[in-house]
N, C-alpha and C positions, 0 to 999 in steps of 0.2 A: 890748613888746620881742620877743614868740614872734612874735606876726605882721610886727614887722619881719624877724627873722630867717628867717623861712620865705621872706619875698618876696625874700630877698638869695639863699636856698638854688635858690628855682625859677627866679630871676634867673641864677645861675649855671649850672644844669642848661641851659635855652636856651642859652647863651652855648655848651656847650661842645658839646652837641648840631646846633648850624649851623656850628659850626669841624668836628667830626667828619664830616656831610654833606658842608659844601666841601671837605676833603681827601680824602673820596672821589669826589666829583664829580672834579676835579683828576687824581686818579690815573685817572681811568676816559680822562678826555682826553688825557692821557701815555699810556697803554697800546694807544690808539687810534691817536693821532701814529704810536709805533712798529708797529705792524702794518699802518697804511696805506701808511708809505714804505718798508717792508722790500717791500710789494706792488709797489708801483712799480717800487722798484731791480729788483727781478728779472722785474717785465713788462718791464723795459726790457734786462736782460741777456740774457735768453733771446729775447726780442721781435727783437732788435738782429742776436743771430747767425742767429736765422733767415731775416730778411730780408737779412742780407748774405749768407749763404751760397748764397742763390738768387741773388742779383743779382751774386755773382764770379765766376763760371763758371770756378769749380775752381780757384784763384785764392787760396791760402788764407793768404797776404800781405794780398790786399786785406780778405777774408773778414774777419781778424783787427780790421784798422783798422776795417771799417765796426761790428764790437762793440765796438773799443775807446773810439772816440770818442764815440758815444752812455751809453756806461757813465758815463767820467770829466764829463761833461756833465750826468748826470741826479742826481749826487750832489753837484753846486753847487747846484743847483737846489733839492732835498728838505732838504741841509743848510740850506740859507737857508731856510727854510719851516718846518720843521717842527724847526730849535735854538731855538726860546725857546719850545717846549711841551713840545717831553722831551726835550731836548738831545740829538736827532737822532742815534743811538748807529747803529741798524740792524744791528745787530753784535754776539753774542755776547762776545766777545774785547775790545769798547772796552766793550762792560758790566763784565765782568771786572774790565778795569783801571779802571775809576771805583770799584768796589766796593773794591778793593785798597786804592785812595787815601779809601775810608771815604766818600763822597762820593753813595753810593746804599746803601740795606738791603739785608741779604738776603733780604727777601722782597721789596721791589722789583724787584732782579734776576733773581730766578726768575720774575716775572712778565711782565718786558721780554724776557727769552731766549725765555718760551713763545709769547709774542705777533709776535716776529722771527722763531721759525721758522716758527708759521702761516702769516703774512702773506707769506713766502719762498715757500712754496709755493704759497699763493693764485696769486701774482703768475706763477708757472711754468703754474697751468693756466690764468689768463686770458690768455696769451700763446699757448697753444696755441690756446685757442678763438679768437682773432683770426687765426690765423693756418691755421685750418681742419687742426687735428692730433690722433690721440688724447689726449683729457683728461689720461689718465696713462699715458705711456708711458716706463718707466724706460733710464734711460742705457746703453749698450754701451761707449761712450767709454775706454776705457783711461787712469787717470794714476795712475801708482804708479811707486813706485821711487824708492834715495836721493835723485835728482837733485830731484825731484817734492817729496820730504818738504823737502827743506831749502829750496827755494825757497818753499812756502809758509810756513816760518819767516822767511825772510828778508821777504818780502813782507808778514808779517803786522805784524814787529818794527818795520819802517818804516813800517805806515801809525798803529800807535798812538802811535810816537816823533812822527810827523806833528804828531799830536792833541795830544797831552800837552808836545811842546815848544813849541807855542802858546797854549796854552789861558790860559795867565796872561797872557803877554807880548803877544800878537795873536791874543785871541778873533776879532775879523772876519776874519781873513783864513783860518779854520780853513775854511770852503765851497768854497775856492777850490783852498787847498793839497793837503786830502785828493782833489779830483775831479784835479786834476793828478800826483798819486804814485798814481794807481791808472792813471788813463792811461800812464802812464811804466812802472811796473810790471806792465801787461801785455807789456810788449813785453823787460825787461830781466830777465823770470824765466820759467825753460822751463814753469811750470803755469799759466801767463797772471792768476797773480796773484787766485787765488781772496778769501783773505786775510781769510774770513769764515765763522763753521761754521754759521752758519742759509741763507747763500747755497750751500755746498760741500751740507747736503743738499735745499735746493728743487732743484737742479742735478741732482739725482742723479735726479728724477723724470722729465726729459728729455732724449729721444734725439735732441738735436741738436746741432749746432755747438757748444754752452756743456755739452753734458754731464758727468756725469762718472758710472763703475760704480758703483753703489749700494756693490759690493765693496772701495770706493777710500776712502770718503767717510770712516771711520772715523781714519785713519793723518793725514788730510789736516787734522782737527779735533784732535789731540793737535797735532799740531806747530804749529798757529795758537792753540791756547791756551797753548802753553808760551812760545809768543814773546811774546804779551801779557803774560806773565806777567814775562819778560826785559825787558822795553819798559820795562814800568811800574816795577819796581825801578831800574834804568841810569836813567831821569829825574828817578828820585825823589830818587836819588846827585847827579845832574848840576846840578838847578837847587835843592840845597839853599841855604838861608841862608847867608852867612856865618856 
């Protein structure tokens, strides 16, 4: 009976030792998901305005479109790719509200937000080195001011209501809808719709088109987590049960 029970004890020990391994393996591939497409989206934000900005010739209508279109384009793309490995967050503020909704741990989170702003700023100096510019050259860009603050509220609030008013009812169409309101909301909010605070400070380390003052970045991150925060409650109201 002892040496049955001891082969059910070591039997169990294995069992719970290859569950604890694959859930750290698991996390390690979630945590990678989000730092490689936080890289991406911001090789391609800052990538985007720096090549439009040479090719508008001062122009800064066209300038805009040629970041905005490649912006709202590469976030169908990373959504669809990298949502069924860690559900494609790239975002401090849609971390937040998954958290809100209990839906991620807090140590989870803290390790998705560290991992989103690395990969953010990754993705700002591999755009520079592609594009032949100091590695790190921090922003001059001026955005500040109430007009600034409340649009990044307003911008942030829509792209999590985006998220969250789909996510039950029309998971597939979340790739599609968030690369289209970020498109949309470059053009319909005067801060071109940062609406991310690991994007607002990889941004701040470049002095280009997409910049923004390192001085700025601060004001710009209160008001995009407070709208998340507004987002996530107003949904929570909205698509309660009967």
């Amino acid at each position: 009976m002892t040496s049955v029970l001891y082969g059910i004890h070591i039997s169990a020990i294995t069992v719970m030792t290859a569950s604890l391994v694959h859930g750290t393996e698991k996390m390690q591939r979630r945590l990678f998901a989000e730092w490689l497409g936080t890289l991406f989206l911001l090789a391609t934000v800052v990538g985007s305005g720096i090549m439009a900005e040479n090719l508008a010739g001062g122009n800064v209508a066209i300038a805009l479109l040629g970041n905005t279109i490649p912006t709202g384009a590469i976030l169908v793309v990373l959504i669809l790719v990298f949502g069924p490995i860690s559900g494609a967050h790239f975002n401090p503020a849609v971390t937040l509200a998954f958290y809100i909704r209990k839906e991620i741990s807090a140590r989870e989170s803290g390790l998705f937000v560290l991992v989103q702003i690395i990969g953010g700023i990754t993705g700002v100096l591999i755009a520079h080195l592609m594009f032949d510019l100091a590695l790190v050259d921090p922003s001059t860009h001026d955005r500040t001011g109430m007009s600034q603050w409340i649009s990044e509220f307003v911008a942030t609030f829509g792209l999590v209501a985006t998220i969250l008013g789909l996510v039950r009812s029309r998971p597939e169409a979340i790739p599609y809808a968030v690369g289209l309101y970020i498109t949309a909301a470059y053009w319909f909010t005067s801060s071109t719709s940062f609406a991310n605070p690991a994007v607002t400070i990889a941004r701040g380390f470049s002095d280009t088109f997409a910049g923004i003052n390192p001085a700025h970045v601060s004001m710009f991150i209160v008001m995009q987590l407070l709208a998340a925060i507004a987002a996530t409650f107003t949904f929570k109201w909205l698509l309660q049960d009967d």
